[in-house]
N, C-alpha and C positions, 0 to 999 in steps of 0.2 A: 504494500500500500504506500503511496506517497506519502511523506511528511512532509512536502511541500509540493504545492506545482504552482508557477507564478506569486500570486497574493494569497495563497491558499494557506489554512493549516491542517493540520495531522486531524483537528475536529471538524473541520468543513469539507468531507469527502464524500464521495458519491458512492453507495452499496443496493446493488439490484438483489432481489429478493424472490424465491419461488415459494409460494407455498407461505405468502403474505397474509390471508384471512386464516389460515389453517391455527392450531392452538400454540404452535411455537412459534409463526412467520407471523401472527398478530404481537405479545410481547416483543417480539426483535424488532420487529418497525417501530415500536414506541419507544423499547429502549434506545435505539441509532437517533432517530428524530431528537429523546429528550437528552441527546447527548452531543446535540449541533451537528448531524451526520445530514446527510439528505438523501432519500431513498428511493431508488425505482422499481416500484411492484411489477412482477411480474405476473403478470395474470390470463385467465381462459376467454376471459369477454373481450367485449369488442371496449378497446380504450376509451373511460369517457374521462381523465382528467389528464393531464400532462404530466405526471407522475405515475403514468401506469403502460409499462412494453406488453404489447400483444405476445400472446405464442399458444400454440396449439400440438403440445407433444404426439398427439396420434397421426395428425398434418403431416408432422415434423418440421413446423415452420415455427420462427421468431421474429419478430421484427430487430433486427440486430443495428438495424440505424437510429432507432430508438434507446440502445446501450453507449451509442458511441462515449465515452469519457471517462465509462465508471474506474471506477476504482478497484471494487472487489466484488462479485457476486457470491450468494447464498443461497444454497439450494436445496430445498427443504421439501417441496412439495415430494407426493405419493400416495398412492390407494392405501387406503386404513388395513392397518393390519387384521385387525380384531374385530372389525366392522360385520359381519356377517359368518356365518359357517364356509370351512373351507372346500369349496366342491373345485374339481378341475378345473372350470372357468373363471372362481374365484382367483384362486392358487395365478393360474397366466393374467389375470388383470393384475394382482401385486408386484409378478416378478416383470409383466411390462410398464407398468406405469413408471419404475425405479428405472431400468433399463433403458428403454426409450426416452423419455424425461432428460435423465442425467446425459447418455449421449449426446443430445440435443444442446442441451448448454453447454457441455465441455466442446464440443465442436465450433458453436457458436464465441463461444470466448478466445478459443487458440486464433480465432478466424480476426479478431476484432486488430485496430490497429492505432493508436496502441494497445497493449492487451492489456484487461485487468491485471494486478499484481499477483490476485491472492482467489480461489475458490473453496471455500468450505461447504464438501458434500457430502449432506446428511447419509447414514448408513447406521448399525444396528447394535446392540452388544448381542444378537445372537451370531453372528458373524461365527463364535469363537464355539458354539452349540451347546450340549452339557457336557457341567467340568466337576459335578460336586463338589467336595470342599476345594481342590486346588485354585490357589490365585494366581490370577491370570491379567496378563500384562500386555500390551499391542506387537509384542514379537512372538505371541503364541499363533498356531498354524489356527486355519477354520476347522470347522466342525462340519459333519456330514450331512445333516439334515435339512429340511427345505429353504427354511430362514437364511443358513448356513448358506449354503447355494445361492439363495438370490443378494445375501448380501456379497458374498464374493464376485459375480457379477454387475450388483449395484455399485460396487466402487470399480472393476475393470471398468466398465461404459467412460469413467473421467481423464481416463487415459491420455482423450486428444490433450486434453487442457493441461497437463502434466510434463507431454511432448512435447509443448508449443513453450515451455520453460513458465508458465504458471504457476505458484506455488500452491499447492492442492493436498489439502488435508480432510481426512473424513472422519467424520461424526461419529463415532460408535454408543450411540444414545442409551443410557438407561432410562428404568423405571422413573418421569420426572412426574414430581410432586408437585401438584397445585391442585387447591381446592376447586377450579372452575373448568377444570379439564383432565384428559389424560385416564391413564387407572385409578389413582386416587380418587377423584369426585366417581366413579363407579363406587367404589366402596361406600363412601363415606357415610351412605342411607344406611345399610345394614350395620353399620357398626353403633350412628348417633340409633339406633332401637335396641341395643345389643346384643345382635344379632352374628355378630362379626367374632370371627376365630382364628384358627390357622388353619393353611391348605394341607389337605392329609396330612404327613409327619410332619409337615411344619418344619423338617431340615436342609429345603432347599435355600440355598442363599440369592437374595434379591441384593443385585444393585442397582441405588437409584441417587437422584442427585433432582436437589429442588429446583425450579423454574427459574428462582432468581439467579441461582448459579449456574445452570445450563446457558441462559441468557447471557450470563457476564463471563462464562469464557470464551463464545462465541465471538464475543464484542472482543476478549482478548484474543482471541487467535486472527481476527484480522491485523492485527499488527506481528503479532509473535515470530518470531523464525522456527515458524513450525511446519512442515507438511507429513504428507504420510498417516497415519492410524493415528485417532487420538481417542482415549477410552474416555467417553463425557457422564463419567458416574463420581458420584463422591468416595473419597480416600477410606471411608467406615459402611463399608456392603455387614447386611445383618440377613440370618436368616431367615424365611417367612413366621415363623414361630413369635422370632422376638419383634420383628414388622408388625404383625397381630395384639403383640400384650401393648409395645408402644403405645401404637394409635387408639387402643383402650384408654388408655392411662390418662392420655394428650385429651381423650373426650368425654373419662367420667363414667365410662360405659365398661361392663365385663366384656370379655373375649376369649372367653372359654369353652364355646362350642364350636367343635371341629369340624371341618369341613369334607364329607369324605370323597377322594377324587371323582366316584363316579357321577356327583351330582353336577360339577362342570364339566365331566364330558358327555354328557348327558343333553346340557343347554349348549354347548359350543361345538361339542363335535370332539372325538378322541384325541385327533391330531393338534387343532386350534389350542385346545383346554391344557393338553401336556407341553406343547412349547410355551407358551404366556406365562403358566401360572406353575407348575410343575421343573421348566428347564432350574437347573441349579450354576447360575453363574456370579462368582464373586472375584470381581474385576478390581485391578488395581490401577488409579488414571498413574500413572508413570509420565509420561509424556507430559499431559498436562500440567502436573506438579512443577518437574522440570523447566518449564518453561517460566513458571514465574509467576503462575496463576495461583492468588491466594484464596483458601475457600471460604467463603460467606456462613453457610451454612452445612459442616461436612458432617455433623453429629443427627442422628437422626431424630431425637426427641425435641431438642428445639429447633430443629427443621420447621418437622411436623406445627409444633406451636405457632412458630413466625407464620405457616402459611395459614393454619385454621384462623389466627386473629387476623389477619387481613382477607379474609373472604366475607 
């Protein structure tokens, strides 16, 4: 990213955005914006304000003259994972929306002249698939499973942009915490009834990291000299068990009645139910630490607090 160009500073930069209304590309446009940034959404409709580049990932068209200048883009969007049960067709709309999509901009970016500095491409912590208890770090190999698979493809697709001397870092998102989206706001009805427990043994370990801090390394890593795999979870991954008594604690409410696995896969589907909510991965962000990023909120009990009082 530039720290200067002409009369410009390091806060006055241009950042395009995919995946701008979705629940993380809405925070990041307000954090960039409340941060002097200026940002151009990237979007499916037909442009109605000057702030917003056409593109049609299944087209495969952009309007790439509407990017001329930026600085960095951010590319976020993709079919929900956990949006419906996994049948074949579901399954090929996930793994093309990530695929196509991403191709799409990294092509478009390597193309631009000048190019962006910096791409940061959303991708998964299932990348790494189940690891049980071992901790895992962004030089571990993927894992064999679906997720596994399209996130390994979901990041080969940014390839162009990586060639084209880009600096292209990807997102390996956890579990992010906020009350107004995500897994969290699922739970959060059963649990304020106390209704809420752990998933079967409760010894798979979740990593997750809260919105605010997903958000602010994002905003760190367009500057950071970072590319390559960046694990976007917090430094303290707990297993579902002690996830469950937490967010008890945090609401007042018991969390003693367990959940046994077959009654989500029952609502989701065998497959959907045991990767979400069953996979056991406890990732260590390494990379990110390294770079310099300090975390807001890396403990999970006043995580969980900071974001229940602000919803």
């Amino acid at each position: 990213m530039r720290k200067s160009a002409g009369n410009r500073s390091v806060a006055d930069v241009d950042v395009a955005v995919t995946g701008s209304s979705g629940f993380l590309g809405t925070a990041l446009v307000a954090a960039l914006r409340g941060g002097g940034h200026q940002v151009r959404r990237i979007v499916r409709h037909r442009p109605t304000s000057d702030d917003e580049v056409g593109w049609d990932p299944q087209a495969g068209t952009i309007d790439a003259s509407a990017l001329a200048g930026v600085d960095a883009v951010v590319h976020l969007a993709g079919e929900s994972i956990g949006a419906r049960r996994w049948s074949d067709e579901q399954k090929r709309r996930i793994r093309e929306s990530r695929t196509r999509g991403t191709a799409l901009v990294a092509e478009t970016v390597a193309s631009l002249d000048p190019r962006p500095r910096v791409l940061l491409s959303a991708s998964g912590m299932n990348y790494y698939g189940d690891r049980g208890d071992e901790e895992v770090t962004e030089d571990w190999p993927p894992g064999d499973d679906f997720l596994a698979e399209v996130c390994v493809a979901w990041e080969a697709a940014a390839q162009p942009a990586a060639d084209a001397g880009v600096r292209t870092a990807y997102l390996r998102t956890g579990l992010v915490l906020d009350a107004g989206g995500g897994a969290l706001a699922k739970m959060l009805p059963l649990f304020k009834f106390g209704l809420g427990g752990r998933l079967g043994s409760g010894r798979q370990w979740w990593s997750w990291i809260a919105l605010e801090d997903h958000i602010g390394a994002m905003v760190h890593l367009l500057t950071a000299d970072v590319r390559g795999p960046v694990n976007l979870t917090s430094p303290e991954a707990v297993t579902n068990a002690e996830f469950s008594r937490t967010l008890g604690r945090v609401l007042h409410r018991p969390a003693v009645l367990p959940v046994p696995r077959l009654g989500p896969r029952l609502l989701l589907g065998s497959e959907l139910a045991d990767t979400l909510l069953f996979t056991s991965l406890r990732l260590r962000p390494d990379v990110l630490a390294g770079s310099g990023y300090a975390f807001r909120r890396p403990a999970l009990e006043p995580a969980l607090r900071a974001v229940l009082a602000a919803s």
